[in-house]
C-alpha positions in Angstrom: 70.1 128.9 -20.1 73.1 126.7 -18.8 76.3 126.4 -20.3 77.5 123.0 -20.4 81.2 121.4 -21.6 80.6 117.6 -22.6 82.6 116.1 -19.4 84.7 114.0 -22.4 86.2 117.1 -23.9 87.0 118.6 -20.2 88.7 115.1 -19.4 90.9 115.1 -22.6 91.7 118.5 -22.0 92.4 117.9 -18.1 94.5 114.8 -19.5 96.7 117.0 -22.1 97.4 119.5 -19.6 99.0 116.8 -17.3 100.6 115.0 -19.5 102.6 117.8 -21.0 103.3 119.5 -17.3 106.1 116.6 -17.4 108.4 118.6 -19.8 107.9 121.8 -18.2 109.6 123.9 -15.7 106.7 126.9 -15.1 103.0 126.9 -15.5 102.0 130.6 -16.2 98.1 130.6 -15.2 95.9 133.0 -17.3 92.9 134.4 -15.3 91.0 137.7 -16.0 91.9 140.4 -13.4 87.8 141.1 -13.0 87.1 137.6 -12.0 89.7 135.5 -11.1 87.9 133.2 -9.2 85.7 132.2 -12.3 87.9 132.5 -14.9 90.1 129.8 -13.2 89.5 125.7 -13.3 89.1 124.5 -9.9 91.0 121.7 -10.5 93.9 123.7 -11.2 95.4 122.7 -8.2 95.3 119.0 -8.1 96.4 119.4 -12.3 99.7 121.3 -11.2 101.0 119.1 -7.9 104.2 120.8 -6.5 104.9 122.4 -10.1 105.5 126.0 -10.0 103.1 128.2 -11.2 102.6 132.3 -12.2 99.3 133.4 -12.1 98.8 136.2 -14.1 96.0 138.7 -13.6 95.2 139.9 -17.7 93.2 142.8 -18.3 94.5 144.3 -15.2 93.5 147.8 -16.6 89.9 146.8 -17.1 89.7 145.6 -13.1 88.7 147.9 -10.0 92.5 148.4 -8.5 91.6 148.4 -5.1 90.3 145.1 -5.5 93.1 143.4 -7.8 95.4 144.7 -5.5 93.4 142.1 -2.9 93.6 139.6 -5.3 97.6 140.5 -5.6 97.5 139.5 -1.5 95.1 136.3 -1.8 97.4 134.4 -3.9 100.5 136.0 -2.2 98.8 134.1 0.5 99.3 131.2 -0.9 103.0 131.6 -2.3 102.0 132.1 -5.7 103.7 135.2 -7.7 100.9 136.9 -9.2 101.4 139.2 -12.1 99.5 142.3 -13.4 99.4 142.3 -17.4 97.8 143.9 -20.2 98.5 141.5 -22.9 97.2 144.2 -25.9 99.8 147.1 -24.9 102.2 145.2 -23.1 101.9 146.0 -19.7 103.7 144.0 -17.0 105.2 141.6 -19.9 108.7 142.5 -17.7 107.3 141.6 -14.4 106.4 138.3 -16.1 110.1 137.4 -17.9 111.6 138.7 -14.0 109.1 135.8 -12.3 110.1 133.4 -14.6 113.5 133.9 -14.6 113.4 133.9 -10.2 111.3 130.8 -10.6 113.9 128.8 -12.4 116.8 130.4 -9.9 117.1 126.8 -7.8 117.3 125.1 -11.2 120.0 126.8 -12.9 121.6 126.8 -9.1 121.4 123.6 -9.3 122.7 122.5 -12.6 125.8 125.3 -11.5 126.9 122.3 -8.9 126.6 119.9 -11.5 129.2 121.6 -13.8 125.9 121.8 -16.2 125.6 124.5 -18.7 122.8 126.4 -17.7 119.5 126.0 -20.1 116.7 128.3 -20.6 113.2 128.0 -18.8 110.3 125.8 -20.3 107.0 127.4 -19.7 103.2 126.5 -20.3 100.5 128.8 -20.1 97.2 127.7 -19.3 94.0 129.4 -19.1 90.7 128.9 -20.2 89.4 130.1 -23.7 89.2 133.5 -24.3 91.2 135.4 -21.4 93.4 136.4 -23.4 96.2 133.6 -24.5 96.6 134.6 -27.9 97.4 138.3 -27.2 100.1 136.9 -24.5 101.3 134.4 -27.1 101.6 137.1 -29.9 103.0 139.8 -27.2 105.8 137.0 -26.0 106.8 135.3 -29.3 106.5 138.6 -31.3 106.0 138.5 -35.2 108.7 135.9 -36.4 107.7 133.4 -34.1 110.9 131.0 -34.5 110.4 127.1 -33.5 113.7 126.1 -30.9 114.7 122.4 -31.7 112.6 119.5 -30.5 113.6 118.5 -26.7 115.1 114.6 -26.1 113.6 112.7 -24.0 110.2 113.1 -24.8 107.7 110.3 -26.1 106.8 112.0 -29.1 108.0 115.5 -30.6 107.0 118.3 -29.2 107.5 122.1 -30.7 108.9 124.7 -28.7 109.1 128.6 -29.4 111.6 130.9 -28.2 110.6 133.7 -26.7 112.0 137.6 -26.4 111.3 136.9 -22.6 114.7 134.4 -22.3 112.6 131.1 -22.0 110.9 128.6 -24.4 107.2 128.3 -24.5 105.9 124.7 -25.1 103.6 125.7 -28.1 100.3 123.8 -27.2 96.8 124.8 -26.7 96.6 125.1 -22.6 93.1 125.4 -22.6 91.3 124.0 -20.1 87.4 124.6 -19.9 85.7 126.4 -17.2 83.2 124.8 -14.9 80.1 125.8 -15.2 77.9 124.4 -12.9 77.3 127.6 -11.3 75.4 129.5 -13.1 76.8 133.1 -11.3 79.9 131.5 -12.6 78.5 131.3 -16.4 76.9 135.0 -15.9 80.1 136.9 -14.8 82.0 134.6 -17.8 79.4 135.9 -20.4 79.6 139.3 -19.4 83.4 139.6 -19.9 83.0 137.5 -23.0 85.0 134.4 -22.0 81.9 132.7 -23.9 80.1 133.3 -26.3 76.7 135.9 -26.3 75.1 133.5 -28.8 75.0 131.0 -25.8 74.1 132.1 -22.9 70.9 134.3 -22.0 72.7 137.7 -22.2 69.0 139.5 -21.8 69.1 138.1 -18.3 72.8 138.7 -17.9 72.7 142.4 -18.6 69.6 142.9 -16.2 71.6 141.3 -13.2 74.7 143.3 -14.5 72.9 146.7 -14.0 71.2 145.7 -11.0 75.0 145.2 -9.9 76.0 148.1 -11.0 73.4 150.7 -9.1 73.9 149.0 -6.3 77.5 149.2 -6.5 79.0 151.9 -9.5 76.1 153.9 -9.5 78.0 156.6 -10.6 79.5 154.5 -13.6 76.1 154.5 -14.8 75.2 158.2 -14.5 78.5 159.6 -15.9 78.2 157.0 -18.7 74.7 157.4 -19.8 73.9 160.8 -18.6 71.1 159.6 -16.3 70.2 162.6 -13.7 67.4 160.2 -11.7 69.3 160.0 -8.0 67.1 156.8 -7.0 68.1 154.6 -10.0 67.7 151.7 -7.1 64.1 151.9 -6.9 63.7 151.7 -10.9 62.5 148.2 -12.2 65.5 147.2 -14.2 63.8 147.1 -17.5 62.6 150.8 -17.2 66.3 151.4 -16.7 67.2 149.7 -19.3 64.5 151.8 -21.3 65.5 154.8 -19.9 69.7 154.1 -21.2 68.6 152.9 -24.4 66.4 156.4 -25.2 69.3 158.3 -23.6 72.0 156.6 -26.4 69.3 156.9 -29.0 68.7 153.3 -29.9 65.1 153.5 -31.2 63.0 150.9 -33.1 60.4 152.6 -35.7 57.6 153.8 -33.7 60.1 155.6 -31.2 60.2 152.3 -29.2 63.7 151.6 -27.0 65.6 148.8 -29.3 65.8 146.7 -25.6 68.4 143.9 -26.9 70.7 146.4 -28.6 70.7 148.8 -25.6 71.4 145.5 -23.5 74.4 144.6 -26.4 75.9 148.2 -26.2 76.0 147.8 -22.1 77.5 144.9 -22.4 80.5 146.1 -25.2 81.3 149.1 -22.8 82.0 147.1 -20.2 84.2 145.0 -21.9 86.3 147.8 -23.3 86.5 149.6 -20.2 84.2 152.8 -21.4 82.2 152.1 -17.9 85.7 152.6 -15.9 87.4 149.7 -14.1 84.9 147.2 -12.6 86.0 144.0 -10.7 83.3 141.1 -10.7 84.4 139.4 -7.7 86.4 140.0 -5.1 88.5 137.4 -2.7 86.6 135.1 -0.5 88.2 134.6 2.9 
C-alpha cells in the first residue's frame, strides 16, 4: 500500500512555512531521533535559505545511542546545533533554550551597537505530523499558555506565545508533510507511528520489522518474548511471528495465534521503548 499526500496540500503547506520564516529569527526542526532522515522533508533546506535552524532529535531515549550520537556528528557536519530531547519528561528542554539563546547572540550584538533595547528571540518549529510538536509545544509554553502582543510590521496579525524558555514562539501549525515516494520511507514512518496504522500495510511492515530485528537486535527479541530458538534467522517470518504470539498468549478460539494482534502488540512495544532503544537508520556518508 502507498501513502500518498495530494501534491496541493504539500504546496500550501511548503508555501505557509516560507511565508512565515520572514518574521522569524530560529527555525527549531522536529525529527524523530530513530529516523532522522525520514522524519525530515527533503526540501527542508531550499524552505530555510541562510535562516538558522536547531534540529532537534525527539524521542532521544527511544533511539540506539551509539547511533544518535552519529547523527549528533552528521549534522555537526554541516553546522547545524543538534539537540537531544524528550519532549514527555523534559529532557534536554535546557540544551534547547541555551541554543536558542547562542543563536540569537549576533542579533542582540548587533542591536547593542545600535543603542537598541535588546528583544527576545522569535522561533518556529517545524516538523512533520506526529513527531512530537505538541508535547514540545505543551513542555515550552507550559499550562497558562499567555499570547505576547501582535508584532508590527507584518501583513496581517499574527499570534505569538511566550515561552518559559526566554523567547516567543510564532503559534502556527509548522507542519510540513513527509515525502513519501519511498516506500522504505513510509515503512520506517508507520512503524514509529508518524502515520497512521489504518493506512498503511502494517501486516507487511511488522514482517520487515522482525526480519530487521534478528538480523540486527536479536537479543531484543529473545529477552522480550522469551524465545530460546538460537537460529531465529533461519525461521520463515510468519512462524516467528506465530511462535511470539503463542509465547504472549494471544490465541484465537481453536488455540490458533491471533497473527494481526501479535503483529499490533510488536509494533506498540517498539514504540514505547519495551524492546530497548532501536535506531531505524543510521547516517549516510
Amino acid at each position: 500500500m502507498h501513502i500518498q499526500w495530494y501534491p496541493g496540500h504539500m504546496a500550501k503547506a511548503e508555501r505557509q512555512i516560507k511565508e512565515q520564516l520572514s518574521i522569524v529569527d530560529v527555525v527549531v526542526e522536529l525529527l524523530d531521533a530513530r529516523i532522522p532522515l525520514s522524519s525530515a522533508n527533503p526540501k527542508m533546506d531550499d524552505l530555510l535559505g541562510n535562516k538558522p535552524r536547531i534540529v532537534v532529535l525527539n524521542k532521544a531515549d527511544l533511539g540506539d545511542p551509539a547511533i544518535t550520537e552519529e547523527w549528533v556528528r552528521y549534522f555537526a557536519e554541516q553546522e547545524i546545533p543538534t539537540i537531544l530531547l524528550n519532549a514527555v519528561s523534559g529532557m534536554g528542554l535546557k540544551e534547547l533554550y541555551k541554543s536558542v539563546a547562542e543563536v540569537m547572540k549576533p542579533e542582540l550584538e548587533k542591536r547593542a551597537k545600535k543603542n537598541m533595547l535588546p528583544r527576545r528571540a522569535r522561533v518556529m518549529i517545524v516538523g512533520i505530523p506526529n513527531v512530537g510538536k505538541s508535547s514540545l509545544l505543551n513542555r515550552i509554553c507550559g499550562r497558562n499558555r499567555v499570547d505576547t502582543a501582535n508584532r508590527p510590521g507584518v501583513t496581517r496579525a499574527q499570534k505569538w506565545i511566550k515561552t518559559q524558555g526566554g523567547f516567543d514562539l510564532l503559534d502556527t501549525p509548522g507542519i510540513l508533510p513527509p515525502r513519501l515516494e519511498d516506500q522504505e520511507v513510509a515503512r520506517k514512518l508507520a512503524l514509529t507511528g508518524a502515520v497512521k496504522d489504518d493506512i498503511y500495510d502494517m501486516d507487511m511492515a511488522v514482517r520487515e520489522f522482525l526480519n530487521i530485528l534478528r538480523e540486527k537486535q536479536p537479543e531484543a527479541l529473545k529477552t522480550r518474548y522469551k524465545l530460546e530458538d538460537d537460529n531465529l534467522n533461519e525461521l520463515p517470518v510468519d512462524e516467528l511471528l506465530e511462535l511470539i504470539g503463542r509465547q504472549r498468549g494471544l490465541l484465537r478460539p481453536g488455540n490458533q495465534v491471533d497473527l494481526e494482534k501479535t503483529g499490533r502488540v510488536i509494533v506498540q512495544e517498539y514504540r514505547n521503548g519495551k524492546l530497548g532503544a532501536i535506531s531505524l537508520e543510521r547516517p549516510y556518508y
